[in-house]
C-alpha positions as CSV (number, residue, x, y, z in Angstrom):
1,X,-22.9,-20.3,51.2
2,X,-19.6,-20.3,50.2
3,X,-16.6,-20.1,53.4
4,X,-14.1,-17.6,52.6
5,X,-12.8,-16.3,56.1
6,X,-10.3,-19.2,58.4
7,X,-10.1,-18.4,61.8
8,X,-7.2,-20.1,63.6
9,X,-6.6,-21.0,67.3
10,X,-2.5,-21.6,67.6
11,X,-1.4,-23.8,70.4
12,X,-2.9,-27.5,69.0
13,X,-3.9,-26.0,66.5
14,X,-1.1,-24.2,64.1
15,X,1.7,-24.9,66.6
16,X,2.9,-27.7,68.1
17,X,3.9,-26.2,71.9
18,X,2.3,-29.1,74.0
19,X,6.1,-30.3,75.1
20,X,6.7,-26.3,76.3
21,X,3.3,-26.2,77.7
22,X,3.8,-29.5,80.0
23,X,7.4,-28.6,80.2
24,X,6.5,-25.2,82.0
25,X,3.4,-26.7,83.6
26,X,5.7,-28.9,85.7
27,X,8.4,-26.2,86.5
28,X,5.6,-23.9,87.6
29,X,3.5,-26.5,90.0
30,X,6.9,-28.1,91.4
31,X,8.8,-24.2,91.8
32,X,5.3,-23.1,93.9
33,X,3.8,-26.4,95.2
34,X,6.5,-28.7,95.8
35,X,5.1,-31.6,93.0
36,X,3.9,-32.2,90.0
37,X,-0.4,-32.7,89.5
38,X,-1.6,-34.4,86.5
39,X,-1.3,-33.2,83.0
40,X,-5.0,-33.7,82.2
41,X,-6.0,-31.2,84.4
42,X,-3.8,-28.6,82.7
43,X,-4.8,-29.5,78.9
44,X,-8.3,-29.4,80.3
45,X,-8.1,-25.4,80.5
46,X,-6.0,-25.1,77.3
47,X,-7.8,-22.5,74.7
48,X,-8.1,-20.0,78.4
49,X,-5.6,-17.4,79.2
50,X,-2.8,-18.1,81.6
51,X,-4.0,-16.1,84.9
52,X,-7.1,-18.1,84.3
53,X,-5.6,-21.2,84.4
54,X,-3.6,-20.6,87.5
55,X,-6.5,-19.5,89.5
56,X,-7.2,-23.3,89.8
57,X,-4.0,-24.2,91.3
58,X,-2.9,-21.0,93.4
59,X,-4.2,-20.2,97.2
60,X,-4.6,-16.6,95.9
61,X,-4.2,-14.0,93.2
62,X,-1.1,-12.9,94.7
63,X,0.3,-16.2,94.1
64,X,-1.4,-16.9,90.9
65,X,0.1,-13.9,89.7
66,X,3.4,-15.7,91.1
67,X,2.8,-18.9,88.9
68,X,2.3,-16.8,85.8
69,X,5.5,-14.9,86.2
70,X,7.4,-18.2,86.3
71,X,5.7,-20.1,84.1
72,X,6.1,-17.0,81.6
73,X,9.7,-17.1,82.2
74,X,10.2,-20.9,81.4
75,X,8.1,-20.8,78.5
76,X,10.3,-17.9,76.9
77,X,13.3,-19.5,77.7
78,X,12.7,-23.0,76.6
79,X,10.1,-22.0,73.8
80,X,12.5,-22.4,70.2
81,X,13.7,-25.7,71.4
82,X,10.3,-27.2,72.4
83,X,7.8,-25.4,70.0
84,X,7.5,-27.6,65.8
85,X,5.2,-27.0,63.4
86,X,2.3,-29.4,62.9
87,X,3.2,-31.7,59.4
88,X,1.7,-30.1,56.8
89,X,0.1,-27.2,58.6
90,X,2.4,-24.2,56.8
91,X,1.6,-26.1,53.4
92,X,-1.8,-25.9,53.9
93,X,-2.1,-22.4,55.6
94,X,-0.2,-21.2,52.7
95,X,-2.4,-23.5,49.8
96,X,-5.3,-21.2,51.8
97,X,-3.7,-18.2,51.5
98,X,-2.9,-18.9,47.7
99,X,-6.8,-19.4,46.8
100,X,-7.4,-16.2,48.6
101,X,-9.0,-17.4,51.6
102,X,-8.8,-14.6,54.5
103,X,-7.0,-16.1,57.2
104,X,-7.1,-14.6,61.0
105,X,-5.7,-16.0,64.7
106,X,-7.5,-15.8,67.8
107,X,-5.4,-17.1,70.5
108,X,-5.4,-17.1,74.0
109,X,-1.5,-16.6,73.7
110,X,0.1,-13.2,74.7
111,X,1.4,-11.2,72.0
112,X,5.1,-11.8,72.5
113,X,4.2,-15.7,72.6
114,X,2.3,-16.0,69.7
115,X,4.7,-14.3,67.8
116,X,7.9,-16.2,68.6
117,X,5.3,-19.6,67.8
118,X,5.0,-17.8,64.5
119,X,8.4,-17.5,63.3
120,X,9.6,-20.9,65.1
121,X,7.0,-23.0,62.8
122,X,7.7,-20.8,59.5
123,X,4.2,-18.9,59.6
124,X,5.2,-15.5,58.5
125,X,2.6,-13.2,60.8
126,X,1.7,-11.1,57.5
127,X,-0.1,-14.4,56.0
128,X,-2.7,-12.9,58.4
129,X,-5.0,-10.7,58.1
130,X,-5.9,-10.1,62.0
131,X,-4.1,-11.8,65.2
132,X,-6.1,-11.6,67.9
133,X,-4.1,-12.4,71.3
134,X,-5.1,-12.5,75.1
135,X,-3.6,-8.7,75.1
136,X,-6.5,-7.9,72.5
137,X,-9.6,-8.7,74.6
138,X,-11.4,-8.5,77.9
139,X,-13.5,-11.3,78.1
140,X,-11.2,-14.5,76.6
141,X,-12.6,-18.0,75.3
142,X,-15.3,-19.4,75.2
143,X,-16.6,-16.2,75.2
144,X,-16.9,-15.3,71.4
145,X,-15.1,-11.9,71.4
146,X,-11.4,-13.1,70.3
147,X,-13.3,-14.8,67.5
148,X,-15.4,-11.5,66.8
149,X,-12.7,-9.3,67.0
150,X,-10.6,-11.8,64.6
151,X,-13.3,-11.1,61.9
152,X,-13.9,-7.4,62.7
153,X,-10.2,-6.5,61.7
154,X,-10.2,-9.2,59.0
155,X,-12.8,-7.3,57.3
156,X,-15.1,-10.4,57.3
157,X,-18.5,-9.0,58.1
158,X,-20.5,-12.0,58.1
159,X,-20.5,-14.7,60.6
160,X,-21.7,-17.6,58.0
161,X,-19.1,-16.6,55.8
162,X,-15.8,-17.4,58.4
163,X,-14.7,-20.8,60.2
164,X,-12.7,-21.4,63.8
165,X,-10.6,-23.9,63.8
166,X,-9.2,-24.9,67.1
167,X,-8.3,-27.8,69.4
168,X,-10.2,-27.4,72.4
169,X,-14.3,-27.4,73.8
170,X,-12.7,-23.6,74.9
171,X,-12.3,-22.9,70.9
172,X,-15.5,-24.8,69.9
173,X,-17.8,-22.8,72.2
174,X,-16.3,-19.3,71.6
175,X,-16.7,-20.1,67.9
176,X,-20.6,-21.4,68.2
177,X,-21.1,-18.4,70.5
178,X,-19.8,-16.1,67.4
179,X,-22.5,-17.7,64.9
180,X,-19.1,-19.0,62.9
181,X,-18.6,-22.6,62.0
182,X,-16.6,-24.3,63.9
183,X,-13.7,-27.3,63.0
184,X,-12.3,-29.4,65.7
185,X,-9.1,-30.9,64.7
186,X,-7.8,-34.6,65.7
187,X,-4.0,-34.0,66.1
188,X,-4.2,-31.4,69.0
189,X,-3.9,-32.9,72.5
190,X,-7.7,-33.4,72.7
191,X,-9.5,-36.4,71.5
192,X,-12.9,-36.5,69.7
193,X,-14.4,-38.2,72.4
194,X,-13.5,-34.5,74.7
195,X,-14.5,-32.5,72.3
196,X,-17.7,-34.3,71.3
197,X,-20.2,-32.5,73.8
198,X,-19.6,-29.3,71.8
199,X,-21.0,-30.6,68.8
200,X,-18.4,-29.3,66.5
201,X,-19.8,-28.7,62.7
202,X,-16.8,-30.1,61.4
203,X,-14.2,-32.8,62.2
204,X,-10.7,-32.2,61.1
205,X,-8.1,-35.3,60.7
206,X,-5.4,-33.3,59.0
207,X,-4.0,-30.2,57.7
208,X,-4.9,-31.4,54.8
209,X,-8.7,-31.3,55.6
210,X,-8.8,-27.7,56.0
211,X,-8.0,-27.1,52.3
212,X,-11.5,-28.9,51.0
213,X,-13.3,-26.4,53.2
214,X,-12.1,-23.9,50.6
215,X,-12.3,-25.3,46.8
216,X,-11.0,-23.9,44.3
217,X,-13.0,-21.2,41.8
């Protein structure tokens, strides 16, 4: 059967942020603890929402809640100088869009976030039919709802029909756990060999991968 819905994550996936993201990883961690930790173990929860992340790192909510705020107010701040497009993404995305594919976001990003990522990499939000954002949903990746609610207001009613593409094992299991097929790209900042235990269906080496998905009529 035929795919005819695209599902995307943003960070790693649409938008290349991983400079902010660090960038306000290290402010946060050296503002609250003092020093800077590792930046594996921060790309390791990429695909979850902020206040998840920070639970990890903080003594408490109180000063996870803390974290957020400042990491929040660096990533703002710093986010047009530090956020590209991926090469070739907004060519592809818009060869999509051109062969009528339905095309949706489901991002563990806050609204105001995902937006300004938007407009800094040239994807104009109304190329979408649905953008589902950390401020839409209760229960976050890997838990399928973003990717459920994505194709609920796309109007895509069947599962087999729609795709996730995203970056991270978060992305790959919330798409599996939706009954979508799932995409793992190769120019995020995860390697195949992390992403292999989720068994995505598909591997994706470029931007230019995503368009054979979707053939032409």
């Amino acid at each position: 059967m035929r795919l005819r819905t695209a599902v995307f994550d943003l960070d790693g996936t649409l938008i290349d942020s991983l400079g902010l993201i660090l960038a306000s990883y290290h402010h946060t961690m050296e503002t609250h603890l003092g020093h800077r930790l590792p930046d594996e173990r921060w790309i390791a929860g990429m695909g979850t929402p902020l206040a998840v992340q920070m639970c990890e790192f903080a003594r408490d909510a109180a000063m996870a809640a803390d974290m957020v705020e400042t990491y929040q107010a660096h990533n703002l701040a710093n986010h047009d100088q530090l956020v590209r497009p991926y090469p070739g993404i907004r060519e592809s995305v818009g060869e999509l869009r051109s062969r009528g594919v339905t095309l949706a976001i489901a991002t563990s990003k806050r609204a105001t976030a995902t937006g300004m990522g938007l407009r800094a990499c040239g994807l104009p939000e109304d190329w979408f039919a649905a953008v589902v954002t950390a401020d839409d949903v209760s229960r976050p990746k890997p838990h399928p709802e973003p990717v459920l609610l994505a194709l609920r207001r796309s109007g895509e009613a069947d599962s087999s029909r729609a795709v996730y593409v995203g970056d991270s094992v978060h992305d790959m299991r919330s798409g599996r756990a939706a009954g979508v097929t799932t995409a793992a790209v190769l120019w995020g900042p995860n390697s195949r060999a992390t992403l292999n235990p989720t068994t995505p269906d598909l591997w994706l080496h470029t931007p230019a991968d995503i368009e054979a998905l979707f053939p032409p009529e």
